[in-house]
N, C-alpha and C positions, 0 to 999 in steps of 0.2 A: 414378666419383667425381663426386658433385654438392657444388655452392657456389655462393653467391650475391653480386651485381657486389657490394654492399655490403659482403658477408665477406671478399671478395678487400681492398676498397681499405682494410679495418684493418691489414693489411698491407703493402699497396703503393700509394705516394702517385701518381697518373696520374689525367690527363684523359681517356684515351683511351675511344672508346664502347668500348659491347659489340662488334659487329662488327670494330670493330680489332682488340679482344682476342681473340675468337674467331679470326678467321684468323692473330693472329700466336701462338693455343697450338698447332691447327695445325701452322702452317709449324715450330715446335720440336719436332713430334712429338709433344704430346697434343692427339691428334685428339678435336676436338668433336663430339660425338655428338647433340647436342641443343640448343637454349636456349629456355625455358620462359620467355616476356615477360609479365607481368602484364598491360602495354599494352592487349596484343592479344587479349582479354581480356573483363575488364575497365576498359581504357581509355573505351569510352560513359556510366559510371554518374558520375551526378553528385549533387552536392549540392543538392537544392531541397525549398522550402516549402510547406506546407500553406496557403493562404489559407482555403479554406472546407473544411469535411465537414459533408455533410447525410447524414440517412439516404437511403438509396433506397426510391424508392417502389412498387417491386414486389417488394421482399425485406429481411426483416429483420435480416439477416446483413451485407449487405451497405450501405457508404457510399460517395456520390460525391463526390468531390474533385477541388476546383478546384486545381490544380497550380502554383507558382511555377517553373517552369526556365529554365536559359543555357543553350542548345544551343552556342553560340559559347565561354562560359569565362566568368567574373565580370564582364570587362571588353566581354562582349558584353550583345546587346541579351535584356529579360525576355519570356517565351512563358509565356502560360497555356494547358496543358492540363486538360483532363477526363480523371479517373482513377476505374473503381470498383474498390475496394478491400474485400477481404475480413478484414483484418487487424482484432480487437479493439481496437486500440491508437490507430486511425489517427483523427483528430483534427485540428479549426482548430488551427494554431499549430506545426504538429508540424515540424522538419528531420528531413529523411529523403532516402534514396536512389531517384534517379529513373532509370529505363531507360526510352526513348525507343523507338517503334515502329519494326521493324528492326535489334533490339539481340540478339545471342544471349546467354541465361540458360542457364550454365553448368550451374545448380544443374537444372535444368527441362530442358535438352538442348532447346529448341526456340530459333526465331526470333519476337520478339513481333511480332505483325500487330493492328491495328486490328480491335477487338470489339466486339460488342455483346451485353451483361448484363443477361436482363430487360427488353432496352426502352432501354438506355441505354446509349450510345457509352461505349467507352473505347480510349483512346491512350496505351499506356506501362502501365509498371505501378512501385508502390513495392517495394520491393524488400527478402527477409529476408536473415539471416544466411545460408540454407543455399542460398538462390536465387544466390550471389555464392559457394557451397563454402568461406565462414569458417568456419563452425561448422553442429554439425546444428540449433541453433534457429531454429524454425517457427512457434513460438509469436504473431510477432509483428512488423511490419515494424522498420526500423534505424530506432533514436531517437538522434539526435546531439545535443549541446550549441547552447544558443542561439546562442551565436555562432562557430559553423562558418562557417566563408566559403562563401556562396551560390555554385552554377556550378562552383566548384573538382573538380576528377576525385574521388572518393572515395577512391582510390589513393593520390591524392598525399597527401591530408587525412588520413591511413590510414599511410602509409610501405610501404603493399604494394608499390610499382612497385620493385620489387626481383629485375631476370633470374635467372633460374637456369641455371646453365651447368653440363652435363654432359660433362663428360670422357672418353676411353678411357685407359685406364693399361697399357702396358706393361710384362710379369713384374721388366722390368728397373730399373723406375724406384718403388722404393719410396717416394724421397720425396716425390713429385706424389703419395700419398694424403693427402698435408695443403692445405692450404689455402694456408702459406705455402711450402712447396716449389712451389708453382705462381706464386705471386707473387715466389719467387726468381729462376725462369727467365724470366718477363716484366721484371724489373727487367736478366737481365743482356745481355736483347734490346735494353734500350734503352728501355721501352715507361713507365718510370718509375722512381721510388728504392723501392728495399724498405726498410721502416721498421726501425726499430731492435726489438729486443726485450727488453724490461727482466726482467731474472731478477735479483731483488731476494729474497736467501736470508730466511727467515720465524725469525727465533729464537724459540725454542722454551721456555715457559714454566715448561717442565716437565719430570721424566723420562717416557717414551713406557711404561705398562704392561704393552703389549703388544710381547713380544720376538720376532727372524724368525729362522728355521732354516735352510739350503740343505744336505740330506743329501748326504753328503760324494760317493757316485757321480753325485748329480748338478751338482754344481758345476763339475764340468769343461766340460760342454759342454751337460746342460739346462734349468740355470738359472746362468749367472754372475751376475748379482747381482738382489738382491730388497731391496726398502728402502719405508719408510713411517714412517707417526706417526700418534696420535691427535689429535682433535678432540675437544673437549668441551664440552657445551652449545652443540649447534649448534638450530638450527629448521628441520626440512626443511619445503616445501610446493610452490607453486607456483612453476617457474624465472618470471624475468622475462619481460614480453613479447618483448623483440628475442630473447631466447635462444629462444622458442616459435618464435618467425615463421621462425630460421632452421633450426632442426631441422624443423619439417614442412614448409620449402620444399623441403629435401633427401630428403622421405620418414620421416620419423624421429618419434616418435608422444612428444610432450612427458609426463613421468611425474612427473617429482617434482626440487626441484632438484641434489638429490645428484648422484641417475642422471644429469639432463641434461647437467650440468658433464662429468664423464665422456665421456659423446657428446660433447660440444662439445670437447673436447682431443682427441680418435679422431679430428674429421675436419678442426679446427685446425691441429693440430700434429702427426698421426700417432705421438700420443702416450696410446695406451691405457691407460685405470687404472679401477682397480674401489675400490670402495665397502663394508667392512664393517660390519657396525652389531653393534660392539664388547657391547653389552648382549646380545646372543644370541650372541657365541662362548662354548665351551668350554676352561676354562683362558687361560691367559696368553701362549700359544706359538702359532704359526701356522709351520708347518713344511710346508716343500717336499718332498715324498716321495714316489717311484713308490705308484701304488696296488696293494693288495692283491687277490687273485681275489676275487670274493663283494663288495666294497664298491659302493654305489649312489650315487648323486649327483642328490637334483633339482633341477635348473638351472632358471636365471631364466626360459626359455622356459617353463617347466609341466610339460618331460618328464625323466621320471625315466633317469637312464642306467646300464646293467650294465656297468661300468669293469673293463679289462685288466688283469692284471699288468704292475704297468711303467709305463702311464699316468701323465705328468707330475700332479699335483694341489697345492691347498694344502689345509692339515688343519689343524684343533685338538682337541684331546683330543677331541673325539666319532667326527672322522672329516673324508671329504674334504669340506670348505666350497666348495671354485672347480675346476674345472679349468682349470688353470696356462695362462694367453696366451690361453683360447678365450671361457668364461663362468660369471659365478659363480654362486654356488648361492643354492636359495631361504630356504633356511636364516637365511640369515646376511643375507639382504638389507634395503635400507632400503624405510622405511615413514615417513609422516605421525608416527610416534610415535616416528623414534628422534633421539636423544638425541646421544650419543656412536659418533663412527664411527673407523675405520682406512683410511684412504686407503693406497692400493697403488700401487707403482709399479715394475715389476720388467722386466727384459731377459729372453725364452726365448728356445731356440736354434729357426729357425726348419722344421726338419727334424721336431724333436720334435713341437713344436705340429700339423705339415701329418700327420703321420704318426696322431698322436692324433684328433685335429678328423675324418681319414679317415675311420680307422675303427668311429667312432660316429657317422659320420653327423651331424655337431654343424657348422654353419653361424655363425657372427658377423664382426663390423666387427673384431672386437678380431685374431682368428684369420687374417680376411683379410691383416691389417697386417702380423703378428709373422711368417708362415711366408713372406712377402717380405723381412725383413728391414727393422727399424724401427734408429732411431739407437742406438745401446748408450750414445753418452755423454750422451744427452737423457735419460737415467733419472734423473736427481735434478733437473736442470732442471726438467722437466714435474713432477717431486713438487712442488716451492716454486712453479710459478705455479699448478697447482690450491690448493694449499692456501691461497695469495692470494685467489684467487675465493672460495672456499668460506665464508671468514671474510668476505669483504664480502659476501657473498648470504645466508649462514645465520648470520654471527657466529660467536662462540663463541672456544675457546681452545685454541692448537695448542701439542703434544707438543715434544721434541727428535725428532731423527730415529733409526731405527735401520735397519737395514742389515745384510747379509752377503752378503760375495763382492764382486767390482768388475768394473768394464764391462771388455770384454774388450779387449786393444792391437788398435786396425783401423789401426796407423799404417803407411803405405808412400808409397812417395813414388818416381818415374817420371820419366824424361829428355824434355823434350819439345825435338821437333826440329821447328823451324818448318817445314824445307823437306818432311818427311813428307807437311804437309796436300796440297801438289802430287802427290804420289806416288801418295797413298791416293785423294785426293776429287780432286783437278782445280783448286782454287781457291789463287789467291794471296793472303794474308791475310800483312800487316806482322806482323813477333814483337810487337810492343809493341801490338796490336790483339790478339793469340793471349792474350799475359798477361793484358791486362785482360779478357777475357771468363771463364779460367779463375777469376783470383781473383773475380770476379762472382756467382761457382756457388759460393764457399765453398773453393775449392782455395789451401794455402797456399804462394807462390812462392818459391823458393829460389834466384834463378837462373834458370836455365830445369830446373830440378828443379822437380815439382809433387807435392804431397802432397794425395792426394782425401781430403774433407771425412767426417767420421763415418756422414753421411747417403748415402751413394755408395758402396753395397760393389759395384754393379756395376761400375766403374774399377776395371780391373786389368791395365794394358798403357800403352803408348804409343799403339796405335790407337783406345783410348776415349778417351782425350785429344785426339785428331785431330777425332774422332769428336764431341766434346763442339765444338770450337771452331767446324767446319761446322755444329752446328747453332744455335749460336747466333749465325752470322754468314748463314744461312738457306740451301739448296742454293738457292735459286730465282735465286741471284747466280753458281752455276755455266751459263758460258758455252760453249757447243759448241763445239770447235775440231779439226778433223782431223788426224789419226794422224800423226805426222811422219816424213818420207817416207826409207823406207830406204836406207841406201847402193846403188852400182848392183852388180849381179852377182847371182848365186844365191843367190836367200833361203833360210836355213838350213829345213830342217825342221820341219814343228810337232808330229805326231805322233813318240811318240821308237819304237825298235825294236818293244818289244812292243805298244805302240798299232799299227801297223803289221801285226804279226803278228796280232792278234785280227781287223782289219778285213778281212784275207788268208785265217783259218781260216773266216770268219763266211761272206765269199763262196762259199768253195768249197766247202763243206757245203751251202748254197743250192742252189746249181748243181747237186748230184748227188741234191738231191729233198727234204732233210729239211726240216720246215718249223719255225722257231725259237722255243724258249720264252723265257720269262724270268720264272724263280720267286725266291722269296724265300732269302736267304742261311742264313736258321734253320730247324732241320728237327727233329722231335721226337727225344728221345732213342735210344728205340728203333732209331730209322731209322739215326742218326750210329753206333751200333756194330755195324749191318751193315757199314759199311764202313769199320771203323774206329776212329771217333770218340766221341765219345758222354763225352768225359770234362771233368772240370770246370772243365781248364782251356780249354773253349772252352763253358761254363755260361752264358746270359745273366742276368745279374743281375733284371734285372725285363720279363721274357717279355711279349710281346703276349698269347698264350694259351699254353696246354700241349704244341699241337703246333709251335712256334716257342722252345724253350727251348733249342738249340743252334746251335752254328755249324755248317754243311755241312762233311763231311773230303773230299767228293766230289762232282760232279755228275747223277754217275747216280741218289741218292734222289730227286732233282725232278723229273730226266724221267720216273721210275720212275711217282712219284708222280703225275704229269700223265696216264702211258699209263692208269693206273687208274681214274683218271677217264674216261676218253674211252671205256676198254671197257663204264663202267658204263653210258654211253650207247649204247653199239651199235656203237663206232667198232674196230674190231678190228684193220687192218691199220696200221701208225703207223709214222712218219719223225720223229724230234722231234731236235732236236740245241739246244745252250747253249751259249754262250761266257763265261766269268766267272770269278770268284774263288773258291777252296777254302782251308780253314782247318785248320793241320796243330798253330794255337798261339792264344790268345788276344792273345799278345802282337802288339808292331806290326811287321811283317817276315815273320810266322810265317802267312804267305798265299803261295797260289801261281793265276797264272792257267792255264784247264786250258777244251781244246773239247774236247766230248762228243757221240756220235751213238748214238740209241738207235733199233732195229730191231725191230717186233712183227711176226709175221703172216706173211702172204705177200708174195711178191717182185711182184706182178702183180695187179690185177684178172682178174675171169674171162671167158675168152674161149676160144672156140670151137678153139686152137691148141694147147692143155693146157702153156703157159707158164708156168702159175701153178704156184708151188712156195714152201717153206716155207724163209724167210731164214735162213740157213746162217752159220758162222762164217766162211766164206770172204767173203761180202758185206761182214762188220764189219771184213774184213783189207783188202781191198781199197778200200773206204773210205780207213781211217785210211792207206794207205800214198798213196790220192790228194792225202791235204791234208797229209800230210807232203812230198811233193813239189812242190804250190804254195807252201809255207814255206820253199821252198829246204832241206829238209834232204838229206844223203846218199844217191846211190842203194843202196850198197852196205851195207847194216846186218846186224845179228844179231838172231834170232827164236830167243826161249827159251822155256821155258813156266816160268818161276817168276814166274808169276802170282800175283795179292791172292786171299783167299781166296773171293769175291766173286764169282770167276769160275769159270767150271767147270774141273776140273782139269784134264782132257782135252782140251779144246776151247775151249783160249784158250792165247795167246800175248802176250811182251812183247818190241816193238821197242827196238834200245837200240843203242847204240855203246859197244861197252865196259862198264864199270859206268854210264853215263849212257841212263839211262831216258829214250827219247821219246815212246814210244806204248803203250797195250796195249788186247789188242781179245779178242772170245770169245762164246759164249753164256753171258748171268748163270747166276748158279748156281740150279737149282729152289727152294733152301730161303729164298732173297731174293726169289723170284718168289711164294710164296707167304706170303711177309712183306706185299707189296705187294699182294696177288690179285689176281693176273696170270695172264693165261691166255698161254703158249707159243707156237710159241718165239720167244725175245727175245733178238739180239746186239745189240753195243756196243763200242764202243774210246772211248778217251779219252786226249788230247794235251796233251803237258807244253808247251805253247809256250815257255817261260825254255829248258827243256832242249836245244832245236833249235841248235846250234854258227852260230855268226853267219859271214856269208862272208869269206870271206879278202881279198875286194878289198872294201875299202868305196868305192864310187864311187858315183854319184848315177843312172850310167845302166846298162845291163843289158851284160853282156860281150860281145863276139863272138864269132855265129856261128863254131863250128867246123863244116866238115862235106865229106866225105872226095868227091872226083869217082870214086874208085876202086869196085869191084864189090865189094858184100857178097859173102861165102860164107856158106851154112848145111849144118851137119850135121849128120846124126843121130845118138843114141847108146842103145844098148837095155844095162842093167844087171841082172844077177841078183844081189838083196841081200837080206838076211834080214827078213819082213814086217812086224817092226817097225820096220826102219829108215824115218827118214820121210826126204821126196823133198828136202827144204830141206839137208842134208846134201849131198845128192848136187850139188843148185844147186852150195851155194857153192862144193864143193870143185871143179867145173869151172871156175867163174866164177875163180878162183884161179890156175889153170892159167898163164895170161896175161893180167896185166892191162889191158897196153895193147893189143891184139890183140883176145881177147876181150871184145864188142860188149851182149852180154847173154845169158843163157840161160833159157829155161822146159822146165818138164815139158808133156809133149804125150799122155801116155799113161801109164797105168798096172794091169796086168793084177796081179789078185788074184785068193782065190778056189780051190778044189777045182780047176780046168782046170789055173789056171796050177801048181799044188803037182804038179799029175798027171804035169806037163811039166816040171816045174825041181827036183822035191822038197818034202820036207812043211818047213813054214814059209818058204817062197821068193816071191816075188814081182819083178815084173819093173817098173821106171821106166824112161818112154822120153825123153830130153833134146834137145831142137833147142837146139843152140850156136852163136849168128850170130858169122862173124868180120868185121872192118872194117877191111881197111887203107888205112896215111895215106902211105906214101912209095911204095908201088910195088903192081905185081896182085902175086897172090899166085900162086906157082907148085905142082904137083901136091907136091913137095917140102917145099913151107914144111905147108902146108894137114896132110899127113903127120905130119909134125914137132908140129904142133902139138895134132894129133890124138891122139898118142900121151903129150904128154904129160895131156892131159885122163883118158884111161882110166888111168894111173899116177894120179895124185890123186884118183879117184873109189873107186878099186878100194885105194886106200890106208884114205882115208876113212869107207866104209863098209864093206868086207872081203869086197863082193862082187865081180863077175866080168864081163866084157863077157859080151853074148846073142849066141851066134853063131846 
C-alpha cells in the first residue's frame, strides 16, 4: 500500500514529519517498507536564468550558456556558470532548470562531472523533462514562467516534494488499504485529528435508466448488494494535475478522468467502483449472474478470459460486461468520447471474488481489496462522494440511485475487560485510556460493551480488543518485570501425564537403537485404508498435494513410508520409531497419541560370528513389552492374536488387560509391504499410551524398594502338550499357580519336530518352563517348594491338556 505525506494529511490534520510518521505506523503494526523522498532526489535542481546563449563555436548544434544560479536558495548569493547545451530551445532570457556538477540525473543514471564540449568547458547542465523522470519529453530543456522565483528547489516551485510511503498490510487489517484507515490509526495514536468526512447525499435529477439485478442464488452470500446511477453529459479527458501526481507517485498510470476517480477512491478510501459508459451497454438491465460455460470476457487489461460456470460476473443483454469485485471489461469501458456513464458501487462476498480472481489468473486493486473484506456499509457512501467528484471534474447530471439487496448486518458487540490487557499483554492502561482509544478506531461504546466499526471484520473476541488497545498505546511501553515468585513447597507439575508418558516412550525406544522420525500427519488415501482409514470423515478439505489429502489412522504408513525411501537408497537394515498423534475422527477429541517402532532387515551388521539374522516378531514383542514396562504398565498382561488386519495373522499379537488394548506388535502383513515396496522382513508394535492404567499411588517420588533377603528357588518343568498349543498358555497358567510366591516364569526350551512326535507321538511337542519362586516371610522348606510344585503341574495340565515329561 503506497500514499503520499500530502494524501495522508487530506485526511489527518498533523505536524508531525515523515519520520515520526513512519515509525509511529510501525510501531501500530503497518510496517513501512519504503519512503520514496523526492528531496533526495531531486532536492539539487533549481531554478536559474539564462543570461547569454551564444552558439558554439566548434558545433552547430550546440550553445554556450552563461548560467544565472543560487546554489544557497534565493536568499543566497548569485554564481555564474558556463553551460553547453544541446537543447534547441535553449536561449538568452530563458528560466530553466539547473543541476550543478555533482548532481545525480536520475533520468541519465549518472553523476554530472565537469566537461568539456568541443573545446569548451562546461559545469552543470539544464535540465529536460525526462532527465528529472517527469515525463518522457526530450524534445527540449524546462521552459518556466518569467517569474518563477530564481534559486527556489524546482520541487518546491513544482509541489513534487511530496514522500511517498510504502506500507506492509497485514491479511488482517483491510482497512489500512485506504489512505484514511491509515490516518485513522495515526489519529488514534495521538499523532493528530482525523478530519471529518463530508458525505453529502447527490439528489438525483432524474430517474436512473438503467435498472441492477442480484440473481436471487446469488444474493445470499455473492453479491448482497449492488447499487449505482447515471450520469449524463459528462466530458471525460485528462484527471487534474494533483490527481496525476498522486496516482503515478503510487505507481498507477494516469488514463483518463473517469478511470482515475475510480483509482483514486480504491486507494482513498478502499472503496472500489467501476465505470460504465452506458452508450455501449446492451439493454437497460445490468444483472449480477453466475456465468455460463462457453462465455468470454475481455477485460480492461487486453486479455480475453475463458469464464467458469458459476463465475460471479455483471451482464447486459449481450453478455458478461465486468467480472463482479475484480475488473471490467473492454466492452463497455470509458473512452475520450463517452458521454453518459453508470457508476458502480457494490459489496461481493469476499471468498467468491478470491476464488474466481484464482482461478483465472486475473490480478487487480479492486480484487486485492474485496477478497480481504472492504466496508459493506461504505457502499452507498462511496456511490455519493464519487459521484460528487465526477460532477465537479466532468460536470454533467446525476440519476436517482438504484440498488438491490442491502449491506449485510456485521453488527456485534464484545465485553471489554480492562483488567484482561494485564493478563494477555503485561501492560497497565487506565479503562477511560482503554475507551478512548477503542472509540478513536471507530468502535461504538456502550459501557464497557464495544461494538467494532463496519470496517473491522477482523474483531471478533475480546482478545482483539486487548489487542487493539496495546496497539495503540504501543508495546514499546511494555516493561520487563519478573515472574512472580511462587509459593514455597513442591511446584506442581508442568508436563501433565501423557506429556510425561511420550517423553518416557520417546526415550526408551532411543535407548534400544531406533532412530526417530517425525513425518507429516496426512498421508495419501491409499495408505489411510491400509490401515484403516482413508474415509471422509478424516478428508482434508484443501490438501497441500494429493499424497497429504488425509489424516493418518496410524503411525506405521510414515515409518513405512520413510523405510521406503531409505531402501530406495541402499539403506536396507532400519530402526525407525515416532511418537505422535493418530486420527480415528475428524472431529476434536477423535485423536489418540500412539509410539511406533518399525524393524526392516537384519538384527546385526555383518561379522565374522554369523549373528546376523533376519528381525523376527519376537524382537517387535520384546520391544514393545520393554517400553510398556518403562510407562509403568502391568507385568502381568494378556497376548492375543486378534490383531488389525495390517498384521500378519499368524505372527503378530495384541497386549491388553482385559478388553483394554495396550500394545500390538508382529510382522506387517506382505500385501502392505508391497503397497509400500518394501523389501522384508519388517516387524513393528505400536503403543496406546492413554490406554496404560495410571498408578494407583500418585505420589511425586518412586515407591519403595521391596526386595526379599530370603533365597530364590528355581524349577524346572518339562510338558507334553499338543503342537499347536502355544507356550504363552503354558506361562500364564503357571504364573497363576501362585501369585504372591511365584516370582516369574519363562520358556527355556522347546522340542518340536519328527524326533520329538517319534518320542511323545504324532502332533506332540514338549515346552520346557523355569519357574522362579521368591519368598518374603520365611526359606522355604522341601515341603512348601512340593506343594507348590504340584500345584503349578494341576494348572498347566489343566490348561492346556497336556501331561508332565517324565
Amino acid at each position: 500500500m503506497k500514499f503520499t505525506l500530502s494524501w495522508l494529511k487530506d485526511h489527518l490534520e498533523t505536524e508531525a514529519s515523515v519520520e515520526e510518521i513512519a515509525d509511529t505506523l510501525t510501531d501500530l503494526g503497518l510496517e513501512v517498507e519504503g519512503i520514496e523522498d523526492p528531496a533526495a532526489t531531486l532536492g539539487a535542481f533549481r531554478i536559474c536564468k539564462v543570461i547569454e546563449a551564444s552558439q558554439h563555436p566548434n558545433a552547430d548544434r550546440l550553445r554556450v550558456c552563461r548560467v544565472a544560479t543560487w546554489p544557497d536558495g534565493p536568499e543566497g548569493v548569485m554564481e555564474e556558470v558556463q553551460v553547453v547545451c544541446g537543447a534547441p530551445n535553449a536561449r538568452t532570457g530563458l528560466i530553466g532548470v539547473f543541476a550543478p556538477v555533482g548532481t545525480y540525473v536520475p533520468g541519465t543514471g549518472v553523476d554530472l562531472k565537469p566537461g568539456n564540449l568541443r573545446g569548451v568547458d562546461s559545469n552543470g547542465m539544464l535540465c529536460s523533462e525526462r532527465e528529472l523522470e517527469l515525463s518522457e519529453d526530450h524534445d527540449g530543456i524546462i521552459e518556466l514562467p518569467e517569474d518563477a522565483p530564481l534559486g527556489m528547489r524546482f520541487i518546491d516551485y513544482k509541489g513534487l516534494n511530496d514522500p511517498v510511503i510504502e506500507i506492509k498490510i497485514t491479511p488482517n487489517r483491510p482497512d489500512a488499504l485506504g489512505v484514511r484507515g491509515v490516518a485513522r490509526d495515526l489519529a488514534a495514536r495521538g499523532l493528530g485529528r482525523l478530519k471529518p468526512l463530508d458525505i453529502t447525499p447527490v439528489k438525483g435529477s432524474f430517474p436512473c435508466p438503467i435498472s441492477v439485478e442480484i440473481d436471487p442464488g446469488l444474493k445470499v452470500k455473492g453479491a448482497p448488494h449492488f447499487a449505482g446511477r447515471m450520469i449524463r453529459g459528462v466530458k471525460n479527458g485528462p484527471s487534474p494535475a494533483w490527481m496525476q501526481a498522486r496516482l503515478k507517485a503510487i505507481g498507477l498510470r494516469p488514463i483518463s478522468t473517469l478511470v482515475d476517480i475510480t483509482n483514486y477512491f480504491t486507494f482513498a478510501l478502499n472503496r472500489p467502483l467501476h465505470v460504465f459508459d452506458t452508450d455501449r451497454l446492451e439493454g437497460s438491465t445490468l444483472r449480477i449472474r453466475p456465468a455460463e460455460e462457453g462465455e468470454t470476457l475481455l477485460a480492461l487489461d487486453g486479455k480475453t478470459y475463458a469464464l467458469r460456470a458459476g463465475d460471479m460476473v455483471i451482464a447486459d443483454a449481450r453478455g458478461p460486461e465486468s467480472l463482479a469485485g475484480i475488473m471490467g471489461g473492454e466492452e463497455t469501458g470509458c473512452t475520450e468520447e463517452t458521454v453518459n456513464v453508470f457508476i458502480e458501487s457494490a459489496y461481493w462476498d469476499a471468498i467468491t471474488v478470491a476464488a474466481t480472481g484464482r482461478a483465472l489468473k486475473v490480478n487487480s486493486d479492486a480484487r486485492y481489496r474485496f477478497e480481504r473484506g472492504a466496508d459493506p456499509a461504505f457502499t452507498l457512501p462511496g456511490l455519493e462522494l464519487a459521484t460528487q467528484m465526477i460532477l465537479d471534474l466532468c460536470g454533467g447530471e446525476a440519476s436517482e440511485v438504484v440498488a438491490d439487496g442491502a449491506a449485510p448486518d456485521t453488527s456485534r458487540a464484545y465485553k471489554l475487560n480492562p483488567a484482561r490487557l494485564i493478563s494477555l499483554v503485561g501492560m497497565d492502561i487506565p479503562e477511560a485510556e482503554q475507551i478512548r482509544s477503542l472509540e478513536a478506531l471507530g468502535f461504538t461504546m456502550t459501557g464497557l460493551m464495544a461494538a467494532p466499526p463496519s470496517w473491522r471484520p477482523d474483531v471478533l473476541g475480546e482478545a482483539d480488543l486487548v489487542e487493539e488497545v496495546a496497539r495503540i498505546a504501543s508495546l514499546t511501553r511494555l516493561k520487563g518485570a519478573p515472574l512472580p515468585r511462587v509459593d514455597a513447597g513442591v511446584a506442581r507439575p508442568i508436563l501433565t501425564p501423557l506429556q510425561q508418558r511420550e517423553k518416557i516412550a520417546r526415550r526408551q525406544i532411543a535407548a534400544l537403537g531406533y532412530n526417530e522420525c517425525v513425518s507429516y500427519s496426512f498421508i495419501d488415501q491409499a495408505s489411510a485404508a491400509l490401515f484403516g482409514g482413508g474415509s471422509d470423515a478424516v478428508k482434508v478439505e484443501n490438501p497441500i498435494s494429493s499424497e497429504m489429502s488425509h489424516l493418518r489412522p496410524d503411525l506405521l504408513p510414515g515409518l513405512l513410508a520413510a523405510a521406503a525411501r531409505n531402501q530406495a537408497r541402499g539403506f536396507m537394515d532400519l530402526a525407525l520409531f515416532e511418537v505422535g498423534p493418530a486420527f480415528q475422527g475428524g472431529e476434536p477429541g477423535e485423536q489418540h497419541v500412539q509410539a511406533a517402532g518399525l524393524l526392516i532387515g537384519q538384527s546385526a551388521p555383518r561379522d565374522p560370528f554369523a549373528s546376523r539374522r533376519p528381525v523376527d516378531v519376537f524382537d517387535a514383542k520384546a520391544d514393545a513389552e520393554a517400553v510398556l514396562a518403562a510407562l509403568g504398565a502391568p507385568a502381568r498382561v494378556q497376548i492375543t492374536r486378534k490383531t488389525a488386519s495390517w498384521w500378519h495373522p499368524g505372527r503378530s499379537g495384541l497386549i491388553g488387560l482385559g478388553p483394554n488394548m495396550l500394545a500390538s506388535f508382529g510382522e506387517v502383513h506382505p500385501r502392505v509391504l508391497n503397497a509400500f515396496g518394501l523389501k522384508g522382513p519388517a516387524v513393528a508394535f505400536t503403543i496406546l499410551l492413554a490406554n496404560i492404567p495410571a498408578p494407583k499411588v500418585k505420589t511425586p517420588t518412586r515407591p519403595a524398594l521391596v526386595n526379599s533377603d530370603l533365597q530364590p528357588v528355581e524349577r524346572d518343568f518339562a510338558f507334553v502338550v499338543d503342537a499347536r498349543t502355544e507356550a504363552l498358555t503354558a506361562v500364564n497358567a503357571a504364573q497363576g499357580a501362585d501369585k504372591m510366591l511365584i516370582a516369574g516364569v519363562r520358556v527355556f526350551d522347546q522340542f518340536t519336530g519328527e524326533k520329538a512326535e517319534a518320542q511323545m507321538g504324532e502332533g506332540k511337542k514338549s515346552i520346557g518352563l523355569t519357574v522362579r519362586l521368591q519368598p518374603s516371610d520365611k526359606t522355604l522348606t522341601e515341603a512348601d517348594i512340593e506343594a507348590v510344585s504340584k500345584k503349578i503341574i494341576e494348572k498347566v495340565t489343566k490348561a492346556t491338556g497336556g501331561t508332565l515329561r517324565s
